[in-house]
C-alpha positions in Angstrom: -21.7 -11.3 -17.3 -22.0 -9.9 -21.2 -19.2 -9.4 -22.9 -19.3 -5.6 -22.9 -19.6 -5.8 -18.8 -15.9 -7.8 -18.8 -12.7 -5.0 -19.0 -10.3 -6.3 -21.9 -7.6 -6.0 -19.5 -9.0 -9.3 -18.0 -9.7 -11.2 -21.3 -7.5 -13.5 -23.4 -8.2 -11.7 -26.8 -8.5 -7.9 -26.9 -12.1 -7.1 -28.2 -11.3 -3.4 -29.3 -8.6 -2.1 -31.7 -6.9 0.5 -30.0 -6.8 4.0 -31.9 -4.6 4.8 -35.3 -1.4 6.5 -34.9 -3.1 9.9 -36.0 -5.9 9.8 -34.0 -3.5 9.8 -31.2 -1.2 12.8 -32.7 -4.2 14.3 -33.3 -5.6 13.9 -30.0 -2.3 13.8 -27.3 0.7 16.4 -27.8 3.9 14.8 -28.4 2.6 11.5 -28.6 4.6 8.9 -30.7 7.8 9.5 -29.2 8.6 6.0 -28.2 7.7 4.8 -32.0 10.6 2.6 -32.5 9.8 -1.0 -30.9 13.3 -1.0 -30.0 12.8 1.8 -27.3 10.4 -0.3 -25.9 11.3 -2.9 -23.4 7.5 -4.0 -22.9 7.3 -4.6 -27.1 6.8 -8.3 -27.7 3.7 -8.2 -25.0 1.9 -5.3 -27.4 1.4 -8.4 -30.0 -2.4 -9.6 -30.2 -3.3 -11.9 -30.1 -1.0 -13.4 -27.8 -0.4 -17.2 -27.4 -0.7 -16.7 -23.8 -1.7 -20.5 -23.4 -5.0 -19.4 -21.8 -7.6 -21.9 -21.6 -10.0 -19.3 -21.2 -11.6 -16.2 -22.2 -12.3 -14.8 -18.7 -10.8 -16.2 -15.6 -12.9 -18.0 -12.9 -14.2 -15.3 -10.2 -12.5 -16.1 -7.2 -15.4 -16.2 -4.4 -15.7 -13.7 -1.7 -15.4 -10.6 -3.3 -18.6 -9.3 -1.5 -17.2 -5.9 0.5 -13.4 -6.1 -0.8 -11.6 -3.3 -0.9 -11.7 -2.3 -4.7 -10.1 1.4 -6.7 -13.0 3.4 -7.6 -11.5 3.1 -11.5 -12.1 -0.2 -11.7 -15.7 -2.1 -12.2 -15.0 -4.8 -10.3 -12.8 -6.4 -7.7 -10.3 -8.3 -9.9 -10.5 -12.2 -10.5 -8.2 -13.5 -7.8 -7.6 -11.2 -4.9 -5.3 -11.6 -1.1 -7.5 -12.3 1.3 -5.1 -12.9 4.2 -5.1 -9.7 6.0 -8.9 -9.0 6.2 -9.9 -5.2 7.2 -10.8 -4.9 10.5 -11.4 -1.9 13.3 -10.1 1.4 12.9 -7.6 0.8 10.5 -10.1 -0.8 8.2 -12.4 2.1 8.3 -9.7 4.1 7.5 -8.3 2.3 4.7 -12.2 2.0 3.5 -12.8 5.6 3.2 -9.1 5.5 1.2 -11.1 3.0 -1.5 -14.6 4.2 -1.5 -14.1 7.8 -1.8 -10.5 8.8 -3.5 -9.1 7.8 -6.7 -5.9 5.8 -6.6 -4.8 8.9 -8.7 -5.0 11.1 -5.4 -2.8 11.9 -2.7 -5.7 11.5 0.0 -6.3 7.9 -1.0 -2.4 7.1 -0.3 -2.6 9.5 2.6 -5.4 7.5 4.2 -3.9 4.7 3.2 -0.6 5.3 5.5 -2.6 6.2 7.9 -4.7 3.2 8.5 -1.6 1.5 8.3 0.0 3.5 11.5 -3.4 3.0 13.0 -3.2 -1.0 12.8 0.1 -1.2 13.9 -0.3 1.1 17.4 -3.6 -1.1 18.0 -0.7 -4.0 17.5 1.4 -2.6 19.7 -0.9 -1.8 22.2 -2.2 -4.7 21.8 0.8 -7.1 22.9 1.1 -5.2 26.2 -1.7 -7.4 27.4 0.0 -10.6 26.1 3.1 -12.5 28.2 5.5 -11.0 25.6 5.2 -7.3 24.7 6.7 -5.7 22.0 10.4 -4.4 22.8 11.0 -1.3 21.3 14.6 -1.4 21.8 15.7 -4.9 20.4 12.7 -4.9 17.5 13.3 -0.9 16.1 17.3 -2.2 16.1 18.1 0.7 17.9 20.4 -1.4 20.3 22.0 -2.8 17.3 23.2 0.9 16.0 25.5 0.8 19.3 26.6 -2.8 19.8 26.9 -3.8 16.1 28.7 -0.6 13.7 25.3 0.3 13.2 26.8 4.2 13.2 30.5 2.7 11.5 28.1 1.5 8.8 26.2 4.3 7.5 29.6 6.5 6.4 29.2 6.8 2.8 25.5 6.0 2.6 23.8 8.5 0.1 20.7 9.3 3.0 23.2 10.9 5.6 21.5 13.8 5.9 18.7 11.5 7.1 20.4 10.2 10.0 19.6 12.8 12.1 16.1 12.0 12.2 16.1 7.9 11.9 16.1 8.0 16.0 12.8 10.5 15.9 11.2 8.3 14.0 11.9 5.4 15.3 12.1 5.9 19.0 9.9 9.2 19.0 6.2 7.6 18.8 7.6 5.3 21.8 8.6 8.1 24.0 5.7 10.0 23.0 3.1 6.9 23.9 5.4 6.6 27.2 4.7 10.4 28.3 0.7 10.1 27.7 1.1 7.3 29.4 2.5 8.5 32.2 0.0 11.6 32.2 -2.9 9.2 32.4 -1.6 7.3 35.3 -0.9 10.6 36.5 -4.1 11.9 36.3 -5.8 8.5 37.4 -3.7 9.1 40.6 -5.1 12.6 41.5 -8.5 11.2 40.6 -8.0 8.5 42.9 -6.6 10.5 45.6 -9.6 12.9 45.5 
């Protein structure tokens, strides 16, 4: 990889000086605002060059990066990435879509996002009904701990009351909702049967 090819924001040394203080007035309204280093938290980290302790001037690559999921801003997957949850079915084509076609900058990407997310975990769900231990939705949503525990006693005061109202639509709603399909299928499956 040439130098030109690496980002700076992966390098030890910053290879470009960033832009004078009236090139930026010039060029961004209302820019210098935050002038004085002591309205800035993030100061000491501008300083360059750095005595980061680096022992390098690009990180090793971390192998595998072949068909991660990477922002459409950024040139490359980034040196050391998770690869614990690798994307899979549905949910993967889904979240996919999110990277390859949507800036991180727009809603659809985060939209997507969420719903691949939904996606995986209904294929979970559905998923342990064919195991010896199904998911419970009553003991693992904690709706049974709202009655038995001061789960109600224990949201007086709390600044999202106005929320409370709909905590048991969301949590229990998707479950009775799978529960009537459900039911229509078999339902349905029984007329089929029967004719």
């Amino acid at each position: 990889m040439t130098e030109p090819d690496i980002p700076s924001a992966y390098v030890r040394d910053k290879r470009t000086a960033p832009p004078s203080r009236e090139e930026l007035r010039a060029r961004i309204p209302g820019w210098g605002a935050d002038l004085d280093p002591a309205d800035r938290p993030s100061h000491p980290k501008l300083q360059y060059p750095a005595d980061t302790g680096a022992h390098w001037d690009f990180p090793d690559r971390q192998p595998g990066s072949a068909g991660r999921e990477r922002s459409i801003e950024h040139a490359f997957v980034t040196p050391v990435f998770g690869t614990a949850q690798p994307l899979h079915g549905l949910s993967g084509s889904i979240r996919r879509l999110a990277y390859d076609r949507f800036s991180e900058g727009r809603l659809a990407h985060w939209l997507l996002l969420i719903a691949g997310d939904r996606v995986d975990a209904w294929g979970s769900h559905l998923r342990s009904f064919a195991t010896a231990s199904p998911d419970n939705p009553v003991t693992e949503t904690g709706v049974r701990t709202e009655l038995t525990h001061g789960g109600l006693r224990s949201r007086a005061g709390r600044s999202d009351r106005r929320h409370h109202v709909l905590d048991p639509l969301l949590v229990a709603g998707p479950w009775v909702a799978g529960a009537g399909f459900g039911a229509l299928a078999v339902r349905r499956l029984a007329r089929v049967l029967r004719s």
